[in-house]
KOLGUMAR-869081 format. One record per residue: residue number from 1; chain; x, y, z of N, C-alpha, C, O in turn. Coordinates in steps of 0.2 Angstrom, whole numbers, plus 5000, padded with zeros to 4 digits. Atoms other than C-alpha are relative to their C-alpha. Example, Ala and Ser with C-alpha at 12.3 -4.5 7.8 and 13.67 -1.06 7.14 Angstrom:
REM KOLGUMAR-869081
[pt 1 A [5004 4994 5000] [5062 4978 5039] [5004 5006 5000] [5009 5005 5003]]
[pt 2 A [4996 4994 4999] [5068 4995 5036] [4996 5005 5003] [4999 5011 5004]]
//
This chain:
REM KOLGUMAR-869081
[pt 1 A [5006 4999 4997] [5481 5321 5269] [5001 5001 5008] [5004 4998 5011]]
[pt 2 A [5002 4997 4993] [5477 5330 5286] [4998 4992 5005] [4993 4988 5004]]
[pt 3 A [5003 5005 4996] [5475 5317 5299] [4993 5006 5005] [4994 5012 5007]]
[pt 4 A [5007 4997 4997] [5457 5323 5307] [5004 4999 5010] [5004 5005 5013]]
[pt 5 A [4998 5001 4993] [5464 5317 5326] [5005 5006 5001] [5005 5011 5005]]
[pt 6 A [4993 4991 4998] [5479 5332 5324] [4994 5002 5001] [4992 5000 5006]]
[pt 7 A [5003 4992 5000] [5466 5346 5320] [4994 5000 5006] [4992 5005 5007]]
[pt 8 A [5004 5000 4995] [5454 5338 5334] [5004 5001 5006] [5000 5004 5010]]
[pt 9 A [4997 4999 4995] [5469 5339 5346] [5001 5006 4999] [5001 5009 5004]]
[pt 10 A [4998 4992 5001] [5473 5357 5340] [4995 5004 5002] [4995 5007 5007]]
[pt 11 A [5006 4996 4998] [5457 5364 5341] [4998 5002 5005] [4997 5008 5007]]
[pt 12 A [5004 4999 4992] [5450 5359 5357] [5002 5001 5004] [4999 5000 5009]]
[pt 13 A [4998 4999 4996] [5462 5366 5367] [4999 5009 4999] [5000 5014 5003]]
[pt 14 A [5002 4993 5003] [5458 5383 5355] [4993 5001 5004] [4991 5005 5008]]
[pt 15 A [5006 4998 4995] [5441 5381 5359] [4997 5000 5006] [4992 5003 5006]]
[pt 16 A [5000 5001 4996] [5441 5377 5375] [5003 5008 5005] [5001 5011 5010]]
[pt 17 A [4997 4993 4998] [5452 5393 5378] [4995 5006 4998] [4994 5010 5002]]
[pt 18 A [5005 4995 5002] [5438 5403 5367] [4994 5000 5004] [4991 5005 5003]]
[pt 19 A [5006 5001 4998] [5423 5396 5378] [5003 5004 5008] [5000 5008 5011]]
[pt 20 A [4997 4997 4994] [5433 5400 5393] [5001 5009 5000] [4997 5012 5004]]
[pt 21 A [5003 4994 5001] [5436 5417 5388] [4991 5004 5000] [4989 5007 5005]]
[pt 22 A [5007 4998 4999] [5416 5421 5383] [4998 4998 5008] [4998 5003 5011]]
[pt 23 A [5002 5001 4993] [5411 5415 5400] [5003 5004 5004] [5000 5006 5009]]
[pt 24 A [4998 4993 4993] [5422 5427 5411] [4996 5005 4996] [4992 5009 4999]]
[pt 25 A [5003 4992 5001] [5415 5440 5400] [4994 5002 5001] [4992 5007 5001]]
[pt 26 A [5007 4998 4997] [5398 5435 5403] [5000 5002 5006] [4997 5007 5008]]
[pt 27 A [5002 5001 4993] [5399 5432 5420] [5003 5008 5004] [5002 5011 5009]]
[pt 28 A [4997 4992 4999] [5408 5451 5420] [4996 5005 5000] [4996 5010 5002]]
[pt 29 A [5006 4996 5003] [5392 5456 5410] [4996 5001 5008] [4995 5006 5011]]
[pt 30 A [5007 4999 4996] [5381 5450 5424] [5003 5002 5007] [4999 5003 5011]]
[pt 31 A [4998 4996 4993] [5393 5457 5439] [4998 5006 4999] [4996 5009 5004]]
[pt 32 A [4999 4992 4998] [5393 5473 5432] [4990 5003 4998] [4988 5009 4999]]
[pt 33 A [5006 5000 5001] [5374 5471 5427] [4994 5000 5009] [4988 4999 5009]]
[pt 34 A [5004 5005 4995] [5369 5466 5445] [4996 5006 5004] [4994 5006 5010]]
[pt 35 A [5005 4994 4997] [5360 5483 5450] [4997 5001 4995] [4995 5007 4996]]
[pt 36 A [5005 4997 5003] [5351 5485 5436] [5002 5004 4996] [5008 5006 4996]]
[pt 37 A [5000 4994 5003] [5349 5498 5425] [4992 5003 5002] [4990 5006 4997]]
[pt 38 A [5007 4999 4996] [5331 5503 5435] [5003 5008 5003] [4999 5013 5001]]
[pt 39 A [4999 4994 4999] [5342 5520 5442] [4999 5006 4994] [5001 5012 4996]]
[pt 40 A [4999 4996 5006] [5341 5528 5424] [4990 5004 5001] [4989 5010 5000]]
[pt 41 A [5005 4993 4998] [5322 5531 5430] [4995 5002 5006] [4990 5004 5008]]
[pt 42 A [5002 4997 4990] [5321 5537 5448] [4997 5008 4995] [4998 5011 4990]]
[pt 43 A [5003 4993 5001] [5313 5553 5446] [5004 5008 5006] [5004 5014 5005]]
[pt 44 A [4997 4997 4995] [5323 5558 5464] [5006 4995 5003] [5006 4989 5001]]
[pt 45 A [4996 5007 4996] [5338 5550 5477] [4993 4998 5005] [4996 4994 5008]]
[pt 46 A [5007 5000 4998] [5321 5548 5485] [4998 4991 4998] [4995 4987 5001]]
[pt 47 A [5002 5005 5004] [5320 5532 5473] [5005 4993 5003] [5006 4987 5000]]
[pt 48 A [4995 5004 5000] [5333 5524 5480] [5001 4998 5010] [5000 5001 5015]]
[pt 49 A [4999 5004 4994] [5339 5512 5495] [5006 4997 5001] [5007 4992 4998]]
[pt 50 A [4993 5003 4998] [5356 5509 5502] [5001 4997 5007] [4997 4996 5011]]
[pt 51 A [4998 5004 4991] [5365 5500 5518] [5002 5004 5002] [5006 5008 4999]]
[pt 52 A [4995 4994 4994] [5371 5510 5532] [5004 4996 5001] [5004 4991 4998]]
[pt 53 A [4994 5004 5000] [5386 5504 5537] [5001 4996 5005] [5006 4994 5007]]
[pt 54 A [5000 5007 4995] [5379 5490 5551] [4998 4996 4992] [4999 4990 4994]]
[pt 55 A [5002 5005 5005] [5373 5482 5532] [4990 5000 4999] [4987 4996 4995]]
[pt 56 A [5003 5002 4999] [5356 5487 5536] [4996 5005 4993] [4998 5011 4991]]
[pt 57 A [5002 4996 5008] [5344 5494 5518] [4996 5007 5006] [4992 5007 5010]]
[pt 58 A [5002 4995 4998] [5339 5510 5523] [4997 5006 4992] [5001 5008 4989]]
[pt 59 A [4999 4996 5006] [5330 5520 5509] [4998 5008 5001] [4993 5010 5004]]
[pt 60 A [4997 4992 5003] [5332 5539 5505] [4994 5003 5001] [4994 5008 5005]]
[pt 61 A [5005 4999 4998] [5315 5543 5507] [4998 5005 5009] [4996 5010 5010]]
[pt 62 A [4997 4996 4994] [5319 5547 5527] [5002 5007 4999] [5000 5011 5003]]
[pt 63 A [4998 4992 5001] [5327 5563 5520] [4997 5003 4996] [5000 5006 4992]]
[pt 64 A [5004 4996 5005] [5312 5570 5512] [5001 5006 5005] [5002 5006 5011]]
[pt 65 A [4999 4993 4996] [5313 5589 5515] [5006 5001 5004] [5005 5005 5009]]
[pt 66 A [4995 4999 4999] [5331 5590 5520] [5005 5001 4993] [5005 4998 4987]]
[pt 67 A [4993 4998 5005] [5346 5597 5509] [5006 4995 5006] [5007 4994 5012]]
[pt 68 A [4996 5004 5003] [5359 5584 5506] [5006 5002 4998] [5007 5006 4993]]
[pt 69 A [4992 5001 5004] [5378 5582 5504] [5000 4995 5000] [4998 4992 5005]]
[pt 70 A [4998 5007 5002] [5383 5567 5498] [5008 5000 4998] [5010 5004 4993]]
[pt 71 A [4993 4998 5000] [5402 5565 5499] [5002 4991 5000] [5000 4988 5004]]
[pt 72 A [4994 5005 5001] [5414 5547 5494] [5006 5003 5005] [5010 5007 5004]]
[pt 73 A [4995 4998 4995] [5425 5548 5509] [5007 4994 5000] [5008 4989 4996]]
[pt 74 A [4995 5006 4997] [5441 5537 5515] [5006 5003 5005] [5008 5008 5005]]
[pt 75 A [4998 4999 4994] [5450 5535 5529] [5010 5004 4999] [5012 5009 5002]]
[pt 76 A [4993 4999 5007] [5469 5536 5519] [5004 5004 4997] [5009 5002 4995]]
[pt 77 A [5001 4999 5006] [5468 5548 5509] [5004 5008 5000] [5001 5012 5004]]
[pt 78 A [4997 4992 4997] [5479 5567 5508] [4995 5003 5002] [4997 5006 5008]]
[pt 79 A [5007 4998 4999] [5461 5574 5509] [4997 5000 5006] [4994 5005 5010]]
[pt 80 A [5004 5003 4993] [5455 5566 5524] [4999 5004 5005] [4994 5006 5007]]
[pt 81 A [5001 4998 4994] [5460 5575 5538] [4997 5008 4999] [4994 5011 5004]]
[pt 82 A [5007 4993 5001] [5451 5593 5531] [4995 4999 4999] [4991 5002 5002]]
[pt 83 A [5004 5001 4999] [5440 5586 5526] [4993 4997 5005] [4987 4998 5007]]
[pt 84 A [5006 5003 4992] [5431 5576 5540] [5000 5005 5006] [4996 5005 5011]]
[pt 85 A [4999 4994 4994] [5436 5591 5552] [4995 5004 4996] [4990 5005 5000]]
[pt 86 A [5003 4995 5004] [5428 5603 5539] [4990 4998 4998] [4985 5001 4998]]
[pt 87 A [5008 5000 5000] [5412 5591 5537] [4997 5000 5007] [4992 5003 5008]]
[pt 88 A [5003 4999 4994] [5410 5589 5554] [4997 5007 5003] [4992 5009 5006]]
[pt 89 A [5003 4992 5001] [5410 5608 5555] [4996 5001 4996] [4998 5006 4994]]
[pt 90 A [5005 4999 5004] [5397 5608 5544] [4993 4997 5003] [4988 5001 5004]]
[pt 91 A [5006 5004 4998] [5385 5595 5552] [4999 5004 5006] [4994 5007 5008]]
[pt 92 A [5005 4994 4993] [5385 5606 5569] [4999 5005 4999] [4997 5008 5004]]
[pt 93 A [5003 4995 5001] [5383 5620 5561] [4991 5000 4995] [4986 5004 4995]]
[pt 94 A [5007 4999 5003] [5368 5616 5550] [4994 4993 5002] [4988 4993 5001]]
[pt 95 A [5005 5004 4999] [5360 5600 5556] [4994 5002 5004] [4989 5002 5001]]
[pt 96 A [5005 5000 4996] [5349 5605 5570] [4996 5008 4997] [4991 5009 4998]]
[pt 97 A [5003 4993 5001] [5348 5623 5563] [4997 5001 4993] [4992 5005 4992]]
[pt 98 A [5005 4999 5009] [5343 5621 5543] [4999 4992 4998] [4997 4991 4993]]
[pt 99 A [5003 5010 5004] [5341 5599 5543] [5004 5000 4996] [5001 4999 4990]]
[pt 100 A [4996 5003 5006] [5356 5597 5533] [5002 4993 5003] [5001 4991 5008]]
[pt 101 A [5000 5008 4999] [5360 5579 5533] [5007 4998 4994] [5007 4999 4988]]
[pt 102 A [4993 5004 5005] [5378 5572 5526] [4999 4994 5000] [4999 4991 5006]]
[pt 103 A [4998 5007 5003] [5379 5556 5519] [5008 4999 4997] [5010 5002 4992]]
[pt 104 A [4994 5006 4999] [5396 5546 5521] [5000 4995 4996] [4998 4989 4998]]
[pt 105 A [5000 5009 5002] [5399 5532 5509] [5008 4999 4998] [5011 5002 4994]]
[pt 106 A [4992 5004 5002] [5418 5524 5510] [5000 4998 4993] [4995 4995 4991]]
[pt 107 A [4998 5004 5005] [5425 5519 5495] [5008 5000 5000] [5012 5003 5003]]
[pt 108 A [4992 5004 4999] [5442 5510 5491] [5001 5000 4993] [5006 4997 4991]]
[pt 109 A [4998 5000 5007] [5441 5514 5472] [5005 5002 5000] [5009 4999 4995]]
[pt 110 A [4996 4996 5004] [5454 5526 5472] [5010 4999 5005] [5011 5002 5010]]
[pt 111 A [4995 5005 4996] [5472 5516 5479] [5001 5001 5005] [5005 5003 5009]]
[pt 112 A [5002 5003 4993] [5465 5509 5491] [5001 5003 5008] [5004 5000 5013]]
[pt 113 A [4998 4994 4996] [5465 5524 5502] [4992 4997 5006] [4990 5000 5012]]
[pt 114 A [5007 5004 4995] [5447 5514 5512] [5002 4993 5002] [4997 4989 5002]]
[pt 115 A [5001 5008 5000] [5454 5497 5515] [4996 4998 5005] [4992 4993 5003]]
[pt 116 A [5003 5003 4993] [5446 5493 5532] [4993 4998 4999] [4989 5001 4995]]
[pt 117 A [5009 5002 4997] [5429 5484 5538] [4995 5007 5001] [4997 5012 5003]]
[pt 118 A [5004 4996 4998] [5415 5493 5541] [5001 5000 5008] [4996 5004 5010]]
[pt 119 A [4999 5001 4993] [5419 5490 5561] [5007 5005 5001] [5008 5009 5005]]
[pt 120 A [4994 4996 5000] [5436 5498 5556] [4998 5009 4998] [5001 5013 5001]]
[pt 121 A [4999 4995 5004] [5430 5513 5546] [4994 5004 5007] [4995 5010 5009]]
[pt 122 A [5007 4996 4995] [5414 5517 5560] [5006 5002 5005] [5007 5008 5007]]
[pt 123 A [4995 4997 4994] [5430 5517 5573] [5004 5006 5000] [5005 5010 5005]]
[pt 124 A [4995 4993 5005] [5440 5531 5561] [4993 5005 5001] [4994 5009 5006]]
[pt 125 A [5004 4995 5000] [5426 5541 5560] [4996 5003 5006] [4994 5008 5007]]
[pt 126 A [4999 4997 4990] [5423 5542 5581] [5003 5004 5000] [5002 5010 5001]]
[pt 127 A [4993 4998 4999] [5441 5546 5582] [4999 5008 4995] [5002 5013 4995]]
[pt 128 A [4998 4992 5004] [5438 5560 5571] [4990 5007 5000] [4987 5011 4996]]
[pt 129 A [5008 4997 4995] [5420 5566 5581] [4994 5002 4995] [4990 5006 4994]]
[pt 130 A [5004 4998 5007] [5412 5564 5564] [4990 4994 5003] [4990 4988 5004]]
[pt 131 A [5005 5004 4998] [5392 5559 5570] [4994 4999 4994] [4988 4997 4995]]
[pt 132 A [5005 5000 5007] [5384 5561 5550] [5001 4995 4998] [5006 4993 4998]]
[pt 133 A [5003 5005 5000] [5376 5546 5543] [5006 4996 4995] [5008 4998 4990]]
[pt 134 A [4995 5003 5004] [5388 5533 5537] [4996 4994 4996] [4991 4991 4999]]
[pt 135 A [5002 5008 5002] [5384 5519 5526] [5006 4995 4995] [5011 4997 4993]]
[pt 136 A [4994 5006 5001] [5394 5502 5518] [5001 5004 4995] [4998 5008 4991]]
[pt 137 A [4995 5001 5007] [5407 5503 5507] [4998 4999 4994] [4995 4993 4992]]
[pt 138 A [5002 5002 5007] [5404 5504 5489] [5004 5004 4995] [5009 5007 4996]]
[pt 139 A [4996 5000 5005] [5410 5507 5472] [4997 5005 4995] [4992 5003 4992]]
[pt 140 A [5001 4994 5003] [5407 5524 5464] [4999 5002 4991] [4995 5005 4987]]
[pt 141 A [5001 4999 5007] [5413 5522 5447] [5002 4991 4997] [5004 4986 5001]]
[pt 142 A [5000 5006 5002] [5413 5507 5434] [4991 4996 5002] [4987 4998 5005]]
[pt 143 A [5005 5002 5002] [5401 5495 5429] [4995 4995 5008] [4989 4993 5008]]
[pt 144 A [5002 5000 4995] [5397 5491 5447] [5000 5006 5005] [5000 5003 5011]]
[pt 145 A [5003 4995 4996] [5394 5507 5455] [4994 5000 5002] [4989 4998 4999]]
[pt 146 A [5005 5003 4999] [5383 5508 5466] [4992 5006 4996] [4993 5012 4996]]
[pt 147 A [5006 4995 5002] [5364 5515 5458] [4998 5007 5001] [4996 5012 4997]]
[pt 148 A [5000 4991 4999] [5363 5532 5468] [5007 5000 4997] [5005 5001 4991]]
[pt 149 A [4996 4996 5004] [5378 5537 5461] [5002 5000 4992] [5007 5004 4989]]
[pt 150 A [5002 5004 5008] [5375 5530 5443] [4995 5008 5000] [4996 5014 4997]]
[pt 151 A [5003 4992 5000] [5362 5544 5447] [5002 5006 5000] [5001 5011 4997]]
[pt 152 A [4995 4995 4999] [5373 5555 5453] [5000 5005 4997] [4997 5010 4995]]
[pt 153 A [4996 4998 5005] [5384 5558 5442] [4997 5002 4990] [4999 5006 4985]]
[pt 154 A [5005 4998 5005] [5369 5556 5428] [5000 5009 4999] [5002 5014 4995]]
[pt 155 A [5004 4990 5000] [5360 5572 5434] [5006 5008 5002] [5004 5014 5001]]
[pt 156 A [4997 4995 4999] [5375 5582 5438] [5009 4999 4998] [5014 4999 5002]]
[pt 157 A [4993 4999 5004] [5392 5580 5426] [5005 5000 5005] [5004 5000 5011]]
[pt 158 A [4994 4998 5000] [5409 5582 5429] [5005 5004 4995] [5004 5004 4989]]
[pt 159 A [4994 4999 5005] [5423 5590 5422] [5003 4996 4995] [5006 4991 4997]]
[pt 160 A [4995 5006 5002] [5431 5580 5410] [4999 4993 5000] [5002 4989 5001]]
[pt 161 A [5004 5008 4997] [5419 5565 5411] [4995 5000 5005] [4996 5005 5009]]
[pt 162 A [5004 5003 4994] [5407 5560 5423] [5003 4998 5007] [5001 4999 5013]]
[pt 163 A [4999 5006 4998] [5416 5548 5432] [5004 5004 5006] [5008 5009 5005]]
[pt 164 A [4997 4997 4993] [5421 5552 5452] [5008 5001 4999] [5011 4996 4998]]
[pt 165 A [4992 4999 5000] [5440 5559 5452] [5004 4996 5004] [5009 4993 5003]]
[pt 166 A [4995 5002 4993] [5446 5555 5469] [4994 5000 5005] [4988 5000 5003]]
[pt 167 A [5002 5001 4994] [5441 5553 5487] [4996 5006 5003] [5000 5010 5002]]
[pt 168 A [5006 4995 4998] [5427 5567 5493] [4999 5006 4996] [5000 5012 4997]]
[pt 169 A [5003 4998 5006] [5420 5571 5477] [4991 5000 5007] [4989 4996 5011]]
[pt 170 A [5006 4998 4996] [5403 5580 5484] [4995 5004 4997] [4996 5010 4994]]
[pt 171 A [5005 4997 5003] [5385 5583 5479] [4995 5002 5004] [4992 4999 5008]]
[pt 172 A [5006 4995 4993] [5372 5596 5487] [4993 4996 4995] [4994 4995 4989]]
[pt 173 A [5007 5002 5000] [5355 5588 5485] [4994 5003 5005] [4993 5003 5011]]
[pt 174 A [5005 4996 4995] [5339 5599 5488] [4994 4996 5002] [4992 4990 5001]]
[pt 175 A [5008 5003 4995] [5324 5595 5499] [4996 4998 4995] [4991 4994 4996]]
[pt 176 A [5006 5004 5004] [5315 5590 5484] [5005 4993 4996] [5002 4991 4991]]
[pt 177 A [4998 5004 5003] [5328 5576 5480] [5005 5000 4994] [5008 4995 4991]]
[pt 178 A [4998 4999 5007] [5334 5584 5466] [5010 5003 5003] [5013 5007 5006]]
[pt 179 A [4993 4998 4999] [5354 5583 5465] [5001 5007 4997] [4997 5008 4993]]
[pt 180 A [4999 4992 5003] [5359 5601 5460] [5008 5002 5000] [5009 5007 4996]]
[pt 181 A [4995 4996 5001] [5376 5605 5463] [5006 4994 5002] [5006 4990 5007]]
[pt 182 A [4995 5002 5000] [5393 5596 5461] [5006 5002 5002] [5007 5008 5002]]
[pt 183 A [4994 4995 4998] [5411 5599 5469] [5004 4994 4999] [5002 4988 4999]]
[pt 184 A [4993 5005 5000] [5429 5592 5466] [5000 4997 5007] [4997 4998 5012]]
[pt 185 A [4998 5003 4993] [5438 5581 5479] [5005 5008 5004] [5005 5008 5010]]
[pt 186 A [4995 4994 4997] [5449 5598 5483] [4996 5008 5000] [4998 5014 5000]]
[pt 187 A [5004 4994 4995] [5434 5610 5488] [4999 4997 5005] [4996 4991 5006]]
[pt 188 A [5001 5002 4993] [5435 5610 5505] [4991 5003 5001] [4988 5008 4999]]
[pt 189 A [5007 5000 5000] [5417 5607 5512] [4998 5009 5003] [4993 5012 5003]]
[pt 190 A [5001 4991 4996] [5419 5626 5522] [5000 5004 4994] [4997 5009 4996]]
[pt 191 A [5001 4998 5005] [5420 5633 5505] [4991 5001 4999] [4988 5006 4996]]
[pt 192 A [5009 5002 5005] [5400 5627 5501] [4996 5003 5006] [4991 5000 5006]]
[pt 193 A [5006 4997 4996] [5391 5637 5515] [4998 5003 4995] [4994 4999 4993]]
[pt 194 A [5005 4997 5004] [5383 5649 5503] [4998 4996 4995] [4994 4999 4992]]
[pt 195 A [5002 5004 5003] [5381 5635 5491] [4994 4997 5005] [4989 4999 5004]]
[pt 196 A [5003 5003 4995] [5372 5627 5504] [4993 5004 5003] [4987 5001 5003]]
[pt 197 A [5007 4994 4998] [5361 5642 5510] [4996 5000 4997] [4991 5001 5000]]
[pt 198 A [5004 4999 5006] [5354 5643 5494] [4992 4995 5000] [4987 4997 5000]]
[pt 199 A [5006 5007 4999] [5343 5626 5497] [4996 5000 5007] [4991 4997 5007]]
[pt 200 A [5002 5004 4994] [5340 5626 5516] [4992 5006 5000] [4987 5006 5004]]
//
């Protein structure tokens, strides 16, 4: 006969292990849950409100009537130094003359090529005479990414998946809000002037 004391010492260290398991996995549900699924019906990035990189919510609406680049940046990264010299030459050549507007969002997804604070990353991006709009740190792809690029990536595919490649992965957004055109991280941004033109 089975002593019932064994199988309640056996168990409970089973169940204990199996409750413990469901619970990280909820609590993974509700991290990776914690924006919602509310971006599926924006109708523009217009619908949408991020932090600049003092932490402060700023929403998208501000850039009604302006063409839009939206670029995943990092400070780290093989990419970086064409890039930021390349967007920069972009912002003085079309800000004041067609109201192009770049959006800057740091990300550290892709190994850990953005480690720094946002006091760190605002510093990187002086040094390098970059004056287009930056905002906090976030996370592109995965169950936490943040909701504009949940939309992003929605209204405008990828190669091979959806899901952001590398470090300045870059989308034109026209004046009416509407994302339109997609680029790898290895189009350099002096490439999209005639993409560009087409919108302003």
């Amino acid at each position: 006969m089975i002593n019932p004391s064994l199988i309640f010492s056996v168990l409970l260290p089973v169940i204990a292990v199996i409750c413990g398991v469901l619970l990280y996995i909820n609590r993974e549900d509700q991290m990776g849950s914690s924006y919602g699924e509310n971006w599926k019906d924006a109708t523009s990035v217009y619908d949408f409100t991020v932090n600049d990189i003092n932490g402060e919510p700023i929403s998208l609406e501000k850039y009604k009537g302006h063409v839009l680049l939206i670029v995943n940046v990092a400070s780290k990264c093989g990419l970086t130094a064409t890039n930021y010299k390349e967007l920069v030459e972009l912002d003085e050549k079309y800000r004041d003359a067609k109201g192009l507007r770049i959006l800057a969002f740091p990300c550290n997804q892709f190994s850990n090529q953005e480690p720094g604070s946002s006091e760190d990353i605002v510093c990187f991006a002086k040094k390098k005479n970059a004056t287009f709009d930056m905002f906090e740190k976030i996370e592109v792809n995965g169950k936490n990414a943040h909701p504009l690029w949940k939309y992003l990536k929605h209204k405008q595919g990828g190669t091979f998946g959806d899901n952001i490649k590398w470090n300045f992965s870059k989308f034109i957004v026209d004046k009416t809000g509407q994302p339109v055109e997609r680029f790898a991280p290895t189009t350099s941004p002096s490439k999209l002037t005639e993409n560009l033109e087409k919108y302003f």
